[in-house]
N, C-alpha and C positions, 0 to 999 in steps of 0.2 A: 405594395399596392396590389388589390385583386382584380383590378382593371387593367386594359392596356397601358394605361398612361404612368408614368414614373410622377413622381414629386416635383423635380426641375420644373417638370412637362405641363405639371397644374401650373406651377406660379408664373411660368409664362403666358401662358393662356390666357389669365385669369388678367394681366398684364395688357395683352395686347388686345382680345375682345370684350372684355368684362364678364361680366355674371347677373345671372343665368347664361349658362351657353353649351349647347348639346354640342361635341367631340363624337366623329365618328371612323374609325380606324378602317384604314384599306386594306391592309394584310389582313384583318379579319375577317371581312368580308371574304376578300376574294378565295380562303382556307377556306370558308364555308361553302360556297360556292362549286367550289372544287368537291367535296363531299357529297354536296347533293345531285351533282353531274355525275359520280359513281355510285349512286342510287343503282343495288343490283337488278336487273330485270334479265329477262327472256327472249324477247322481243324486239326492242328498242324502246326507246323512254326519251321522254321529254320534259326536263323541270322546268314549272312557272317558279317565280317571285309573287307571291300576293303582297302587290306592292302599298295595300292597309297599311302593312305595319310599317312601313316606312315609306311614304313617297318623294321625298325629296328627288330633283332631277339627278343629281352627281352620284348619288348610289344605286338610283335604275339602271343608269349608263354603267357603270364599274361593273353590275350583277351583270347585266345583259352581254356584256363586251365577253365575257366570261363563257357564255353560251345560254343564259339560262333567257324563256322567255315570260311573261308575264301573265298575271291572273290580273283582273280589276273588277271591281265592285260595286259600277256604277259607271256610267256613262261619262262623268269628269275625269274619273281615275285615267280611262281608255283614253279620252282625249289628250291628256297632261303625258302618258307613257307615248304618245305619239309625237309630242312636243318637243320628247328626251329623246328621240329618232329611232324608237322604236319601231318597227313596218305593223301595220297592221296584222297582217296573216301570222305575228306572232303572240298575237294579244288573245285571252279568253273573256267575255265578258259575263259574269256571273253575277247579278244583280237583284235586291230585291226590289227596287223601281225599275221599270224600263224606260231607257232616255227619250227626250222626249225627239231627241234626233238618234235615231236607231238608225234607219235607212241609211242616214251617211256613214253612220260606222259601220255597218254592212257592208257599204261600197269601197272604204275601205279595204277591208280585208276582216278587220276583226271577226270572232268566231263568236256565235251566241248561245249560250247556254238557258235553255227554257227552266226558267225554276219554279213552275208552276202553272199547271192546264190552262188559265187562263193567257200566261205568257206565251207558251205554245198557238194558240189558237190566233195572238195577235200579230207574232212570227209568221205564221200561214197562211195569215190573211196579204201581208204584205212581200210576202220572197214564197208564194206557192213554186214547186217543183225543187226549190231549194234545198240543202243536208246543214244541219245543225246539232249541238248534244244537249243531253236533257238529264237537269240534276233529278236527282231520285235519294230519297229518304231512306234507305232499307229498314230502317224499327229501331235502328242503336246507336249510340252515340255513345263520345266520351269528351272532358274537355279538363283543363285544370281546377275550375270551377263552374257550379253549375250555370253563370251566365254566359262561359264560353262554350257550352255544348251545343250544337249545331245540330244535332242527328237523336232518332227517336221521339215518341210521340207527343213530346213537349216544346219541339222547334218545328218553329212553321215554314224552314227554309226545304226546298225540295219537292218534290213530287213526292207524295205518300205511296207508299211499293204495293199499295191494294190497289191504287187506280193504274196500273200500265197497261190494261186494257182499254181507256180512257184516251191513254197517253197513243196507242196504237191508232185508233179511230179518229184522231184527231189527222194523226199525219196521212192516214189513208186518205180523209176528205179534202186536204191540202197537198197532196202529191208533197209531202216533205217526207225525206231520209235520216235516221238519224244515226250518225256516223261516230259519234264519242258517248259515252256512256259517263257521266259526275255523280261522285257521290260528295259528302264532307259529312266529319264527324265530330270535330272539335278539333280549338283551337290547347293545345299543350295536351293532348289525348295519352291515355293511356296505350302502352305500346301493344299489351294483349288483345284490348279492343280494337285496335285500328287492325292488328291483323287479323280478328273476326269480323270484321263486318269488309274487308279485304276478300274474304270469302266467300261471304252472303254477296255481295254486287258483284264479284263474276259468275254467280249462278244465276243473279239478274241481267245482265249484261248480254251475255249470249241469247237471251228471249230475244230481243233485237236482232235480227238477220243482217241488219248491212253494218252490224259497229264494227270498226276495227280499231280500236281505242278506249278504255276503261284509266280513267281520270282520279285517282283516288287523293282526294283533298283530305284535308285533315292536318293542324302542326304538330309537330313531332314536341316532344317535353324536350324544356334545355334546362339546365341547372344553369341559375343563377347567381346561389348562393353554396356555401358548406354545404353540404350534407341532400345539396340537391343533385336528380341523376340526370344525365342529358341522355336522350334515345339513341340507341347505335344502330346509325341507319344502315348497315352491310346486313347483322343479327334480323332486324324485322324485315329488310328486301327479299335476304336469300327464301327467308320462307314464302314471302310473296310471288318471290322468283318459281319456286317449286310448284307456286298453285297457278300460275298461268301455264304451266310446262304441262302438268296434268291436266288443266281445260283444254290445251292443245291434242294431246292424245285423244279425250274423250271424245272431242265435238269435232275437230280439222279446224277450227278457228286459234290462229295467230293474233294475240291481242297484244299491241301494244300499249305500256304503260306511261300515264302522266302521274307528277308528284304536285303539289304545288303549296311547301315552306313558306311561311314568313319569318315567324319569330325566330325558327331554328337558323335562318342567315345571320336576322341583322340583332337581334339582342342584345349578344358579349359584343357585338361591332361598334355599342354605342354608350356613349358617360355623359351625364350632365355636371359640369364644375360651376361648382354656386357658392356661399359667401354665408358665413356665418354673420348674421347682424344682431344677434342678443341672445342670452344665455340665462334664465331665469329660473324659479324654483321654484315649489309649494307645501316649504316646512320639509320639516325633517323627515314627517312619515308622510310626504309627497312624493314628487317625479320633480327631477332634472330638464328642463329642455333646451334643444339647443333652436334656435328659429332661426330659417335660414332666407333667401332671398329669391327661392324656388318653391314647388309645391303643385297641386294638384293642375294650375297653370301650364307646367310642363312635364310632370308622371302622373297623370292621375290613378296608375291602376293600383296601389295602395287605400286609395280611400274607396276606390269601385267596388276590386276583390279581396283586399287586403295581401295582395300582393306584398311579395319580399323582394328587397333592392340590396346588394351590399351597400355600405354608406363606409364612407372613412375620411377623416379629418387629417387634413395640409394645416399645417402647422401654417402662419404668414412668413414669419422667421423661422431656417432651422433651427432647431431645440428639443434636447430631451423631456417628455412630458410623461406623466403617470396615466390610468383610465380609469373612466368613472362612468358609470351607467345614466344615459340619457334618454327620454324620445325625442325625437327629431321631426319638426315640424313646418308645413310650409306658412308661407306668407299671407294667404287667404284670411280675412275674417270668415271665415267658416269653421266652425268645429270640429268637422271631419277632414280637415285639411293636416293630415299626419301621417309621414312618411315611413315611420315604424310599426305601423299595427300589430296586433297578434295576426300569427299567420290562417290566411281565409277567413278571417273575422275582422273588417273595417271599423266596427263597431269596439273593437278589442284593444289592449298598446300593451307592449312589449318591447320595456327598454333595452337597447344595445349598448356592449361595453365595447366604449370608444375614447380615439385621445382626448384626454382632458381638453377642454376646446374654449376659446378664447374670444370676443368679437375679432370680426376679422378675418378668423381662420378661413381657410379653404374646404368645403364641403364637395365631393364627388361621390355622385350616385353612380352605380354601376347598373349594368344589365339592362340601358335605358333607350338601346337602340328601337327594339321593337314594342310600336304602341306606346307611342311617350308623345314625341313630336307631331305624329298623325292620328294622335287621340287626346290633345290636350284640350283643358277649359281655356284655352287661350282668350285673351283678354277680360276674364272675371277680376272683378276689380278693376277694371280694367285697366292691367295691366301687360305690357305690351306683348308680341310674337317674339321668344328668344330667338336667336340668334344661332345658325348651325356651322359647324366647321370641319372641315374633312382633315383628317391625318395621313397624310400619303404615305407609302411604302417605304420612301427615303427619309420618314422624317419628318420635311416641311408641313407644314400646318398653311390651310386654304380657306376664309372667310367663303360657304356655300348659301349661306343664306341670311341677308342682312336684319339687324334687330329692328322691328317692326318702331313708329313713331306712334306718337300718342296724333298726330296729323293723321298717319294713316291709320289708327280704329276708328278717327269722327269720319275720315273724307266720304262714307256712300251715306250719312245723317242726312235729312232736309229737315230744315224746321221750317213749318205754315209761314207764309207770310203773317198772318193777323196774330201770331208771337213777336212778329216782331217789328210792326207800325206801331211806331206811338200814335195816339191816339190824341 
């Protein structure tokens, strides 16, 4: 298996929660965790979790207990990571709505990140004299595909690096400080690029007189599959390490560094085990498929970016089987609802050679930890919220989050009265 899970480990699962149902493994996490807390730096360093890509509460808690503290993305996220007992003071809030309860998360503790002049301006209207950081665009970006690129003139997240004079006159007429310096560049980034544009923001960074903190978001590439590379975060730190060592010489400024991972934690941390329910064909010089009882429901990034998943077939009964080339598809009446695509082309299929597969079988997606569960079309079709489960360190298997009823997608519905008098 090229997931954490063994064979035994599907057919129980599969046994005691059913299917669909996302598996997510502790010792993986916590391995990851550990890696990005030796994120080399200079200075000292601080890694968030951008808990996007996974929020569930039992996996904040596991990262967090760990040391790491959190990114959020939205005013819910902050509130929900508060929930899982995270303290405020260690939350960032980087959003591109501002909540519409900021003040309280302010008072809190949480830390706000201005990601756009007009954010700026309504931070300063309300916490004047206050210190706050402020995402900045530098011009570049990188991401795995072009909708996860965050950076350069094509994303509107950030402060564009021609207005920080803008950015300055704002805070002079608000008596605010701004004491972190954010950038992001994409999500699954190129490693060269993130360590360029790692260079360009602490030559923007120091323009700011009171930062003492340069935030460089951005997720690192993890290989999912064969032949895919994961980033080695020692290789792109030391160099990072290097260039705050030399802004320290140049300038006397001591800058400490923030990281802040998602996918690169929780990815390989997480499987969805799902259920083959029909197996059909179209002709000879057709495709194979296998249709499963999961789907864009709960990984949509296949049909998004045409993301690659490993996929591998559980047998129901052990038994030796041959392989045969299928694509693998979800449950959706929708079209694009296919879990094989050609790779970064959704529009694309590219069948996989897997075991011969039977109804029935066992289907496990891998690599589904990040951006599955906290990016799904849940209930299209409506079809219900899976079900999450955590794999502790010893083994046992923990039901973390119960499989949604078809009660709870109608219960927030009103329907008029005058549908429903008879007349």
């Amino acid at each position: 298996m090229a997931t954490f899970l063994n064979r035994d480990q599907v057919r129980a699962i599969r046994a005691e929660f059913g299917t669909p149902v996302y598996v997510y493994d502790q010792r993986t996490l916590e391995a990851q965790a550990k890696a990005v807390l030796n994120f080399p730096n200079a200075f000292g360093l601080t890694a968030r979790y951008a808990m996007k890509a996974l929020p569930n509460s039992t996996v904040i808690r596991i990262l967090t207990q760990k040391g790491l503290h959190i990114d959020a993305s939205s005013g819910y996220e902050a509130e929900r990571a508060m929930r899982a007992g995270v303290p405020g003071h260690h939350i960032m809030l980087t959003a591109q709505q501002i909540p519409k309860n900021l003040k309280y998360l302010i008072e809190q503790g949480v830390i706000f990140n201005a990601c756009s002049l007009n954010q700026l301006r309504t931070y300063g209207d309300l916490f004047s004299g206050r210190s706050l950081s402020v995402r900045i665009n530098p011009g570049m970006g990188s991401g795995h595909s072009k909708r996860t690129n965050v950076g350069g003139p094509a994303a509107s997240f950030g402060i564009w690096h021609e207005y920080i004079s803008d950015v300055h006159e704002i805070c002079k007429q608000r008596d605010l400080t701004i004491t972190t310096m954010h950038t992001h560049i994409g999500s699954g980034s190129d490693p060269e690029v993130w360590e360029r544009v790692a260079l360009m923001s602490l030559k923007i960074c120091v323009g700011f007189e009171n930062t003492t903190t340069l935030s460089l978001g951005g997720g690192y590439k993890i290989g999912r599959i064969p032949g895919e590379v994961s980033t080695d975060l020692q290789v792109i730190g030391q160099h990072v390490a290097e260039a705050f060592e030399m802004t320290a010489r140049q300038t006397g400024r001591s800058l400490r560094l923030e990281v802040e991972p998602g996918t690169y934690l929780v990815a390989n941390a997480g499987a969805i085990v799902a259920t083959a329910i029909d197996v059909v064909d179209t002709g000879k010089d057709g495709y194979k498929f296998i249709k499963t009882d999961t789907g864009m429901t709960e990984v949509i990034r296949p049909s998004m970016y045409g993301a690659q998943h490993p996929i591998e077939i559980v047998p129901a009964q052990a038994e030796k089987r041959g392989v045969a080339e299928y694509i693998v598809v979800g449950h959706c009446c929708e079209s694009g609802d296919v879990l094989t695509p050609a790779p970064d082309d959704p529009e694309g299929l590219q069948p996989r050679m897997l075991t011969q597969t039977k109804e029935g079988d066992a289907v496990v997606i891998g690599g589904a930890g990040a951006y599955c569960a906290g990016m799904s079309s849940k209930n299209y079709n409506s079809f219900p919220e899976a079900a999450e489960v955590l794999l502790d360190r010893d083994g046992a298997l923990h039901l973390i989050r119960k499989r949604q009823t078809l009660n709870q997608v109608l219960e927030n519905e009103i329907v008029p009265d005058f549908l429903t008098t008879k007349s």
